[in-house]
PAFI-123192 format. One record per residue: residue number from 1; y, x, z of N, C-alpha, C in turn. Coordinates in steps of 0.1 Angstrom, whole numbers, plus 5000, padded with zeros to 4 digits. Example, Ala and Ser with C-alpha at 12.3 -4.5 7.8 and 13.67 -1.06 7.14 Angstrom:
! PAFI-123192
+-----+------+------+------+------+------+------+------+------+------+
: pos :  n_Y :  n_X :  n_Z : ca_Y : ca_X : ca_Z :  c_Y :  c_X :  c_Z :
+-----+------+------+------+------+------+------+------+------+------+
:   1 : 4943 : 5132 : 5078 : 4955 : 5123 : 5078 : 4967 : 5132 : 5078 :
:   2 : 4978 : 5128 : 5071 : 4989 : 5137 : 5071 : 5000 : 5129 : 5079 :
+-----+------+------+------+------+------+------+------+------+------+
//
This chain:
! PAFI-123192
+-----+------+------+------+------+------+------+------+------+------+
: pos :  n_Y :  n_X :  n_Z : ca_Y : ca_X : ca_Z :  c_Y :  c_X :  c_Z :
+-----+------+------+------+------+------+------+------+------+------+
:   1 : 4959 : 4819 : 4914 : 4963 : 4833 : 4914 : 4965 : 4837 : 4928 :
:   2 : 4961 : 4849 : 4935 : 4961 : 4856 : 4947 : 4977 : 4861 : 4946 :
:   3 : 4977 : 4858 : 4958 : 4994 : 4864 : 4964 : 4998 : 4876 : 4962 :
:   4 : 5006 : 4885 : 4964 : 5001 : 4896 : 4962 : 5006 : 4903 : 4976 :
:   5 : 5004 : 4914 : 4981 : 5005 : 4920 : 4998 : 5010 : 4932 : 4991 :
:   6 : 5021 : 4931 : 4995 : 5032 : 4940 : 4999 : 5034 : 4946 : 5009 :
:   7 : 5036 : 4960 : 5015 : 5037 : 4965 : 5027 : 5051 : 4976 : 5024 :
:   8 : 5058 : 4976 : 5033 : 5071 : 4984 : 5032 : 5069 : 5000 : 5038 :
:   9 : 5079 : 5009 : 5039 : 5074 : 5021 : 5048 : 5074 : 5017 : 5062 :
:  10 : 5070 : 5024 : 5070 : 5071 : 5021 : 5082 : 5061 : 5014 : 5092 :
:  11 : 5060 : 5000 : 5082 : 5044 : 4992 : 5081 : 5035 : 4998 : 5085 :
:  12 : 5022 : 4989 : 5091 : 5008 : 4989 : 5089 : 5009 : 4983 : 5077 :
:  13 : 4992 : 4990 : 5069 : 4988 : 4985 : 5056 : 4979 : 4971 : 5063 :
:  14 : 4981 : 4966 : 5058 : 4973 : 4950 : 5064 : 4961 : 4948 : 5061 :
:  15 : 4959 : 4954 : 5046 : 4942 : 4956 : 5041 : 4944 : 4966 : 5034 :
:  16 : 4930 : 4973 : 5037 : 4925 : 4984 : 5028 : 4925 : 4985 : 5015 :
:  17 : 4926 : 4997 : 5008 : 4928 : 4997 : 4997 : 4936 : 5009 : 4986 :
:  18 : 4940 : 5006 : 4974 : 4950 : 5014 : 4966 : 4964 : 5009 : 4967 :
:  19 : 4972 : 5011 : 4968 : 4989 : 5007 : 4972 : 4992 : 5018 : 4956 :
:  20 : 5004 : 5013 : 4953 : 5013 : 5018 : 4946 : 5026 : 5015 : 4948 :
:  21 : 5033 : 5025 : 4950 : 5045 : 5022 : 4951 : 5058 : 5016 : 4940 :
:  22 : 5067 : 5011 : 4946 : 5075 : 5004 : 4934 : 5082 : 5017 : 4928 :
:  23 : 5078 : 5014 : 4913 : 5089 : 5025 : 4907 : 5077 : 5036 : 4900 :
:  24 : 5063 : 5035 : 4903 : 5057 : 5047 : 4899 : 5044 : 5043 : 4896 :
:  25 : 5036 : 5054 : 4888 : 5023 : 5050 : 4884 : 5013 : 5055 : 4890 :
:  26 : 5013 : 5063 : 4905 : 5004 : 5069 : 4909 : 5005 : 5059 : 4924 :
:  27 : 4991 : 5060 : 4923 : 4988 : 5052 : 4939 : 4978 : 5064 : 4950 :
:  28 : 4983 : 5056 : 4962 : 4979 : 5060 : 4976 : 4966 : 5054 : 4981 :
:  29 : 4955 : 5056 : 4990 : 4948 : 5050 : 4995 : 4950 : 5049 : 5012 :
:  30 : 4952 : 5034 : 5017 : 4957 : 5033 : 5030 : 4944 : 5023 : 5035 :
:  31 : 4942 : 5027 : 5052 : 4933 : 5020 : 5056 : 4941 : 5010 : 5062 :
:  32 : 4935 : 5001 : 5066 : 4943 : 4988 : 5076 : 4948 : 4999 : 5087 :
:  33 : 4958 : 4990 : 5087 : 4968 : 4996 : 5099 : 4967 : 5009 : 5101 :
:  34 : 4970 : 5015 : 5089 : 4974 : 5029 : 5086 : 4990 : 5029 : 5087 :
:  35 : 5000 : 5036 : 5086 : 5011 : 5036 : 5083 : 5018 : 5041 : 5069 :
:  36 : 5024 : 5027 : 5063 : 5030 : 5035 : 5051 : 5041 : 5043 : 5052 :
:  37 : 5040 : 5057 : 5041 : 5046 : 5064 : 5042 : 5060 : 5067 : 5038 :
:  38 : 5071 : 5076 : 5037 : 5087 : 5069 : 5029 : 5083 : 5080 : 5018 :
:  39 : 5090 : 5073 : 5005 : 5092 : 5081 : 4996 : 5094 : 5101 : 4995 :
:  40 : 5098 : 5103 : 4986 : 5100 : 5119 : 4984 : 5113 : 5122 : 4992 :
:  41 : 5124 : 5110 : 4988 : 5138 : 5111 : 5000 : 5138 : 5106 : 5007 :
:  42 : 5130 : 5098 : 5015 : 5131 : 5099 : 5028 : 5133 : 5082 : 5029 :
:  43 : 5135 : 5075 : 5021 : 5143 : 5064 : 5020 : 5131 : 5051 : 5022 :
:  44 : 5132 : 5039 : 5028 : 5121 : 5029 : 5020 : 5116 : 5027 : 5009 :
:  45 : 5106 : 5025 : 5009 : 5097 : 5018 : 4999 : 5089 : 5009 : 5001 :
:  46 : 5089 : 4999 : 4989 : 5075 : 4991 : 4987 : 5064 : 4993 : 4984 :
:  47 : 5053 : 4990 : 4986 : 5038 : 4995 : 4983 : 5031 : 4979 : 4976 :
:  48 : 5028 : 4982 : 4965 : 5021 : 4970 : 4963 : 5005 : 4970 : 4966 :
:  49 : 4996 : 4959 : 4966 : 4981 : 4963 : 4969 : 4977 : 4960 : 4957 :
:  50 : 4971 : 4972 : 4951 : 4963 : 4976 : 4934 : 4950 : 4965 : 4934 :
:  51 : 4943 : 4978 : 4942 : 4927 : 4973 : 4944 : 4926 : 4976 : 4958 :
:  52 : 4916 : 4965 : 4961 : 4912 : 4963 : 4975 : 4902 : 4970 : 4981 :
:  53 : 4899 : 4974 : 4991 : 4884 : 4984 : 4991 : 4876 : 4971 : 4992 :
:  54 : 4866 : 4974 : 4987 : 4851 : 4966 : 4985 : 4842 : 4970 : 4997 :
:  55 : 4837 : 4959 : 5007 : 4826 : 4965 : 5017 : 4815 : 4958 : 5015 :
:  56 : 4808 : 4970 : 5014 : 4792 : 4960 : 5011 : 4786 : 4954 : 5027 :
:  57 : 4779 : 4942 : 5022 : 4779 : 4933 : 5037 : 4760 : 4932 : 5034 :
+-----+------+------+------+------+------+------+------+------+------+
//
C-alpha cells in the first residue's frame, strides 16, 4: 500500500495533482511546489493527495 502525502497550509505541494482537504468533499489542483492554501477562516489545514497528475513520457 502507497503512503499517503499530506501537505499542510503554508507548504509546497510536493507532487502534482488533486489534494482534498480534511473535512470536505471538494478537491483543489496544486502543481509541485505550489503553495497550499488556508481554509475559508483563515486557519490550517490538511490536504490529502487524491490523484496524482499522470505525465505521459
Amino acid at each position: 500500500m502507497a503512503k499517503k502525502v499530506i501537505a499542510h497550509t503554508g507548504e509546497k505541494a510536493p507532487i502534482s495533482g488533486q489534494y482534498r482537504p480534511a473535512g470536505s468533499r471538494r478537491e483543489i489542483t496544486l502543481s509541485k511546489d505550489d503553495r497550499v492554501p488556508p481554509n475559508n477562516q483563515g486557519k490550517q489545514q490538511r490536504f490529502t493527495l487524491v490523484d496524482k497528475t499522470k505525465h505521459k513520457r
